[in-house]
C-alpha positions in Angstrom: -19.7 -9.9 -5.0 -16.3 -8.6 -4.0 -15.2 -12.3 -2.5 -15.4 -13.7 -6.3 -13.4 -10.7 -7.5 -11.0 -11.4 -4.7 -10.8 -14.9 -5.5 -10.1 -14.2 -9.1 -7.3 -12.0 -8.2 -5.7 -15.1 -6.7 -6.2 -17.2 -9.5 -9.3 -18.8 -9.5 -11.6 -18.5 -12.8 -14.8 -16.5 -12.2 -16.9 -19.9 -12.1 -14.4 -21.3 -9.4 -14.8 -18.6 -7.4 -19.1 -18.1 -8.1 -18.9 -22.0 -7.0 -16.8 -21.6 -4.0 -18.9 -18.6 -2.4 -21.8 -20.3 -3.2 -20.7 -23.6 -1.3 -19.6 -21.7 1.8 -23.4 -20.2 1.5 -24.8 -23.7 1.2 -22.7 -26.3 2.8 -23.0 -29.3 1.9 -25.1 -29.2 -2.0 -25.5 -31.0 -5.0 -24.1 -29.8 -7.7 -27.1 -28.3 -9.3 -27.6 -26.8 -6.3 -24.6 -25.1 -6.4 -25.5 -24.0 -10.1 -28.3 -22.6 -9.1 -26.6 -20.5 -6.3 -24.0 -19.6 -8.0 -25.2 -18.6 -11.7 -23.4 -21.4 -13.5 -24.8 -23.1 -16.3 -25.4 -26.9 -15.1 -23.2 -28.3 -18.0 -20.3 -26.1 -16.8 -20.9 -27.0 -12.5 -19.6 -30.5 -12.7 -15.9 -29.6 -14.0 -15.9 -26.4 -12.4 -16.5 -28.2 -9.0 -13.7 -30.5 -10.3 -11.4 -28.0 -10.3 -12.2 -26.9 -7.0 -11.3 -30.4 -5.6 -8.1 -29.9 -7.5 -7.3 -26.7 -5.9 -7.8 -28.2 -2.3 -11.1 -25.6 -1.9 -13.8 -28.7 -2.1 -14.5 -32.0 -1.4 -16.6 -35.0 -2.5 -18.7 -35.9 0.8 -21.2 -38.7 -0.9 -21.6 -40.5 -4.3 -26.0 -40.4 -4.2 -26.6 -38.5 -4.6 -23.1 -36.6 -5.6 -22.6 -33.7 -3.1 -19.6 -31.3 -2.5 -18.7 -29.5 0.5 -16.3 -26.3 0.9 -13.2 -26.8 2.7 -11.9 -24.4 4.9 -11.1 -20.4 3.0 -8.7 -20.0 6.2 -6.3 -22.8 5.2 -6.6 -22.0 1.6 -5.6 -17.9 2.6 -2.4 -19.1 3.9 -1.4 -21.4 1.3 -2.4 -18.4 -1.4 -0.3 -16.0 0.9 2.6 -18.6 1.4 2.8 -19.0 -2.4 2.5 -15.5 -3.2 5.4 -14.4 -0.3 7.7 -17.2 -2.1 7.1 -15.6 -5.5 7.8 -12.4 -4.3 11.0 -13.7 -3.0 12.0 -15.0 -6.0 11.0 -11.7 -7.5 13.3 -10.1 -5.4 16.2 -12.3 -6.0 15.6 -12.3 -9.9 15.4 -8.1 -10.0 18.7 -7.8 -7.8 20.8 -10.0 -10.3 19.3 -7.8 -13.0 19.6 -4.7 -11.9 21.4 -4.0 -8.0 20.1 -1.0 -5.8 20.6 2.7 -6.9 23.7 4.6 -6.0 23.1 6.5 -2.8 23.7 9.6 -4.9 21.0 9.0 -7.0 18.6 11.6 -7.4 15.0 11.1 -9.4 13.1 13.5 -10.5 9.5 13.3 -10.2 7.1 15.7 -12.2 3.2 16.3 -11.0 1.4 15.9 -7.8 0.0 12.7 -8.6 3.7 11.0 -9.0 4.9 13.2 -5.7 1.5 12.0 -4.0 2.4 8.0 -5.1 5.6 7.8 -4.0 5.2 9.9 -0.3 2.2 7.4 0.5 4.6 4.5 -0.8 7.4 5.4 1.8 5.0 6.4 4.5 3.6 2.7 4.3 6.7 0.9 4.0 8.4 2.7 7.1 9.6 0.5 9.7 10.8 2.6 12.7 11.0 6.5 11.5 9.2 8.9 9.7 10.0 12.9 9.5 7.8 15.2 8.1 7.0 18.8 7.3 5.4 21.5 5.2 2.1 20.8 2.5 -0.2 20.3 4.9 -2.9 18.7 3.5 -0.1 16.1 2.2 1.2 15.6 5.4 -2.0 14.5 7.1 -3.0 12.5 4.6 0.4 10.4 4.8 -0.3 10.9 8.7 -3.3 8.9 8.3 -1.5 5.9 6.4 1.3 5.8 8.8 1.6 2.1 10.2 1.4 1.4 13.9 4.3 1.9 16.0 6.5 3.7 13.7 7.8 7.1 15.0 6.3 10.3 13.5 7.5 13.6 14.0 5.4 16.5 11.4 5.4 19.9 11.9 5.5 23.2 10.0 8.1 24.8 7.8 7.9 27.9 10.2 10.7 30.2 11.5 13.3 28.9 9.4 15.5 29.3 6.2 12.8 29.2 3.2 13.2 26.2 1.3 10.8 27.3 -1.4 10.6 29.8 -4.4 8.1 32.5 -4.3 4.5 31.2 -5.4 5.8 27.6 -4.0 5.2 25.3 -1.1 7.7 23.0 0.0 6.9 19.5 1.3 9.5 17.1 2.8 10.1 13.5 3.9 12.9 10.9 5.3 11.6 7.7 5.8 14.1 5.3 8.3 17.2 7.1 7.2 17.0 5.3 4.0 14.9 7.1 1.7 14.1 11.0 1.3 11.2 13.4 -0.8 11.9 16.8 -1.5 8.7 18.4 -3.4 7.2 22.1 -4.3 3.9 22.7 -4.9 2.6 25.7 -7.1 0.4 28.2 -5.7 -2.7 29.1 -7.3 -2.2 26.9 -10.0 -0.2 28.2 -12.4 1.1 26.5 -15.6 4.0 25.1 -14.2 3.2 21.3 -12.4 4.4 20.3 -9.0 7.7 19.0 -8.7 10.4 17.0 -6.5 13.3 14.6 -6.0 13.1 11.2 -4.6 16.9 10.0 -3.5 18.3 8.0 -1.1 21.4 10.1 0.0 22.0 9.8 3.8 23.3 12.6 3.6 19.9 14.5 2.0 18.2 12.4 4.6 20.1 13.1 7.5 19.4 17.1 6.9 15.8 16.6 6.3 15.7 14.9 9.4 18.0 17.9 11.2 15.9 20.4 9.4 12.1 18.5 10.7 13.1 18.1 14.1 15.0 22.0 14.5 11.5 23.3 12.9 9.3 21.2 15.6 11.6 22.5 18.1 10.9 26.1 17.3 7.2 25.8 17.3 7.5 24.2 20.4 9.0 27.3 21.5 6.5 29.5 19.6 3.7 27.7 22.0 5.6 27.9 25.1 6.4 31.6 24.7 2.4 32.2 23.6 0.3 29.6 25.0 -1.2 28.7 21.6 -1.0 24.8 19.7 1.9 25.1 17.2 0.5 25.1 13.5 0.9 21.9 11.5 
C-alpha cells in the first residue's frame, strides 16, 4: 500500500504505519482488530498502537473493551510538513556557514545526458518568475511539461542564427530567473563521445542566453509572418 510506504518515509515504523491505515479503514477497533487488518502479529498491536498514541496519530476511546481510534491524517500532515520545513531551514543555515554560495564565475561541468537531464528539470522546477529556452527539442518539451504555473516561458528554436554547436552536435540552452544558466551539446547519432554542458551562474552567461532565446523567437516569428506557417520548436 503506497500510504504505509509514505508514512514510513516520514518516520513511522512499517507496523505504525500498517496500524494507522488500518484504523482509518476501521474506525473505532479493538486492537486485535486492528491486527487482523493490518497484518500485525497480536503480541506486537498493543505497543505498536502505543506508539501511535505517542505520535499524536491515535487515541484511547474506551477501557472494555480497549478500543483505539485514528485521529485526524490532516493535522498530523502539517505537523510532519512543519517539522520537516524547520529542518530544512536549519539545513540551510548549517550548509551556508559551511560552505557560502559559488562565485558568480563559477562554471561546472557536467558530463552525460543523464546529469544534463537532472539538473535542466531541477532549474525548470525551482523557477519562480522566468524561464528561457531553446534548441534539443525533445528536452525542451519535456522541461516544458514540468514548468510550474505562472512562471514565464519563452522556448523556441536555434534557427537563423550564429551556430552555437560543433558539427555532429545539438545545442540545448537554459536561464532560469537570471540566476542560473545550462549550456549543453548533444552528439548526433551516437557516437563515442557523451553529451556534455556547463551549469554557472554568471549573469553575464545568463543575460546572453536570455538575449540569444528571445532574438531566436523573434526571428521565427518573422519566419511565420513572412510564410504563414507555425514557427518550429
Amino acid at each position: 500500500m503506497s500510504a504505509v510506504i509514505h508514512l514510513q518515509a516520514l518516520g513511522l515504523t512499517e507496523y505504525e504505519a500498517r496500524a494507522y491505515t488500518a484504523l482509518l479503514a476501521l474506525g473505532n477497533a479493538v486492537p486485535a482488530r486492528v491486527a487482523r487488518q493490518a497484518g500485525i502479529p497480536r503480541p506486537k498491536i498493543y505497543e505498536t498502537l502505543e506508539r501511535l498514541e505517542g505520535r499524536g496519530l491515535a487515541a484511547r476511546i474506551g477501557q472494555n473493551p480497549l478500543e483505539y481510534a485514528p485521529l485526524s491524517a490532516r493535522e498530523y500532515l502539517a505537523r510532519a510538513r512543519r517539522s520537516f520545513d524547520d529542518r530544512l531551514g536549519a539545513l540551510d543555515r548549517d550548509l551556508s556557514r559551511l560552505a557560502p554560495d559559488p562565485a558568480p564565475e563559477a562554471v561546472y561541468h557536467l558530463r552525460g545526458e543523464a546529469a544534463i537531464r537532472s539538473l535542466g528539470e531541477d532549474l525548470t522546477l525551482n523557477a519562480r518568475h522566468s524561464l528561457y529556452m531553446a534548441g534539443e527539442p525533445d528536452l525542451a518539451e519535456h522541461l516544458e511539461r514540468l514548468t510550474p504555473r505562472g512562471v514565464q516561458l519563452r522556448r523556441t528554436a536555434l534557427t537563423n542564427l550564429p551556430a552555437i554547436a560543433a558539427p555532429g552536435q545539438r545545442a540545448f540552452l537554459l536561464a532560469r530567473d537570471g540566476e542560473a544558466a545550462l549550456i549543453a551539446h548533444f552528439i548526433d547519432g551516437g557516437g563515442p563521445a557523451e553529451a556534455h554542458g556547463v551549469h554557472t551562474h554568471n549573469p553575464v552567461i545568463i543575460h546572453l542566453i536570455a538575449g540569444y532565446v528571445t532574438l531566436a523567437g523573434q526571428h521565427a516569428a518573422l519566419a511565420q509572418q513572412n510564410t504563414g506557417t507555425t514557427p518550429a520548436r
